[in-house]
N, C-alpha and C positions, 0 to 999 in steps of 0.2 A: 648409494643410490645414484642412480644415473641422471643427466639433468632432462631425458626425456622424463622418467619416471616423476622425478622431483617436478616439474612441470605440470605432468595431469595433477599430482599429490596437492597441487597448491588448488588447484579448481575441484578437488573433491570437499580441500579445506572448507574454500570458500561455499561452496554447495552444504557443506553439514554446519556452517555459519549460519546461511540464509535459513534452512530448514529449522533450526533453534529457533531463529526468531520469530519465524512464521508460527511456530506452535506455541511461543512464551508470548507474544508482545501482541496486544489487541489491538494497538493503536496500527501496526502494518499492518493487521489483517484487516483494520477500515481501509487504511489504503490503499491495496490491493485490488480489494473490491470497490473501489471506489474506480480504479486502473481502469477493471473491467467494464465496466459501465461508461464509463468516456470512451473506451476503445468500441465498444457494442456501439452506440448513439455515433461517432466518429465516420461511418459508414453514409452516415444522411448527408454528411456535410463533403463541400469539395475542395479541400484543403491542396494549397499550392505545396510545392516543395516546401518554404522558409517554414511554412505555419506547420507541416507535420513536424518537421525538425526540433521545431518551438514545443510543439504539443511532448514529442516523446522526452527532448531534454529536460522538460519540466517534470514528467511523470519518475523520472528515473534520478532527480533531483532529490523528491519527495521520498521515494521508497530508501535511496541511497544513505539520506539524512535522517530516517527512522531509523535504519541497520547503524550506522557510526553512533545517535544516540543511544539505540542498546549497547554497543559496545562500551561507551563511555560507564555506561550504568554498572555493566558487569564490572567493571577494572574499579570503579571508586567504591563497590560494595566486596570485591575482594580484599581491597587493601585498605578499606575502614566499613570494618562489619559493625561498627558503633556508630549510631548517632554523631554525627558532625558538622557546625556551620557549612565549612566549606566543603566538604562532601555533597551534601543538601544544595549548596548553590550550585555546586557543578554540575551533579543531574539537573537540576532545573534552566540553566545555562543551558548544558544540549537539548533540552526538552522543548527549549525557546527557537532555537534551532529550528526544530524540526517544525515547529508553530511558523516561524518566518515563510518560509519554504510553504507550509501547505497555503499560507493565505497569496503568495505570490503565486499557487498553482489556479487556485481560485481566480485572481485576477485575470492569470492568462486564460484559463476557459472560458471564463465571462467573454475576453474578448475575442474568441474563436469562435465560439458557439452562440453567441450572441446574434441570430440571424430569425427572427421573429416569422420571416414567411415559410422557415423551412420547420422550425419549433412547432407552427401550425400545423404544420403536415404529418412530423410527427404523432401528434396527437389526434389528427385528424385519423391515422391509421390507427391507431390503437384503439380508437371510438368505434371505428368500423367495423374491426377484427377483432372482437372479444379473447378470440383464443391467445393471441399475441398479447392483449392487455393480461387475461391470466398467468401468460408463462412472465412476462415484468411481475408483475405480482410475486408469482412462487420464487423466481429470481432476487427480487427484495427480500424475502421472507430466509430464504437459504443465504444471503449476505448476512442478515441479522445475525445468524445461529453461526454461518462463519465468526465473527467477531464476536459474539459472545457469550456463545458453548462452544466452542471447537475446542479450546482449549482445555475446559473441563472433563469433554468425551475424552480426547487425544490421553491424556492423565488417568481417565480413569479406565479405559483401552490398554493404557501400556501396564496396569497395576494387575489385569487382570491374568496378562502373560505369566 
C-alpha cells in the first residue's frame, strides 16, 4: 500500500471508529447533541478569539474523551470477557474520565455563556416567536430519541437487511 493510500486508510479507520461509537455509546450521543446546542445558542453570544478557541477545545475534549473511553471499554472487554476487579475499575477509571471532562466543560460554559442580559433576549425571542420556540422544542425531543432510540432503530434497521 502506498503511504498516500495508507494515509486516507487511517482517516477512514478513524471515520468507521467514530461511527461505531456514535451508534453503540449513548453517553456520545448526549454529547454531541449537547455540541449541537451550544454551537446553535453560540450564535447570540460574541465570543473573542481566546473564548471560541476555549469553547471548541473543550467540546472536542469531551467527545475525544468519550471515543478513548469507549476504546478503553472495547480492549478491557476483549481481553477479560469475565467479570474482573480490575477490569471493572478500569472501565470505571475511563468513565471517570470522561466525567472530569464533562463537568470541566460545564464550568467553562457557565462561564462563556453566562451573560444574563443576552440569556434575556434569548428567551425573550422565543416568547415572541412561538414558531422558533416549537422547532427548540421538536429539536429537544429529536435529541431525546438521538440518545436514546437511535441506537435501538440503527439495530433493528440493520437486522432487517
Amino acid at each position: 500500500m502506498s503511504k498516500i493510500n495508507s494515509f486516507f486508510s487511517s482517516f477512514r479507520a478513524a471515520g468507521k471508529g467514530i461511527a461505531g461509537a456514535v451508534l453503540s455509546e449513548r453517553n456520545l450521543r448526549f454529547h454531541l447533541g449537547m455540541m449541537l446546542f451550544v454551537l446553535y445558542f453560540k450564535k447570540y453570544f460574541s465570543f473573542n478569539a481566546i473564548e471560541n478557541a476555549v469553547l471548541f477545545l473543550t467540546i472536542g475534549m469531551v467527545i475525544a474523551t468519550e471515543l478513548v473511553n469507549t476504546a478503553i471499554e472495547r480492549a478491557v472487554d476483549l481481553c477479560c470477557p469475565q467479570q474482573h476487579p480490575l477490569a471493572a475499575q478500569a472501565k470505571d477509571t475511563a468513565a471517570g474520565a470522561v466525567l472530569v471532562t464533562a463537568i470541566a466543560a460545564v464550568l467553562v460554559g457557565a462561564n462563556l455563556f453566562w451573560k444574563p442580559q443576552v440569556l434575556k433576549e434569548i428567551l425573550r425571542g422565543l416568547v415572541s416567536n412561538p414558531l422558533r420556540a416549537l422547532i427548540l422544542l421538536l429539536a429537544l425531543v429529536l435529541w431525546g430519541w438521538f440518545v436514546f432510540c437511535f441506537e435501538e432503530t440503527a439495530v433493528h434497521n440493520r437486522k432487517k437487511e
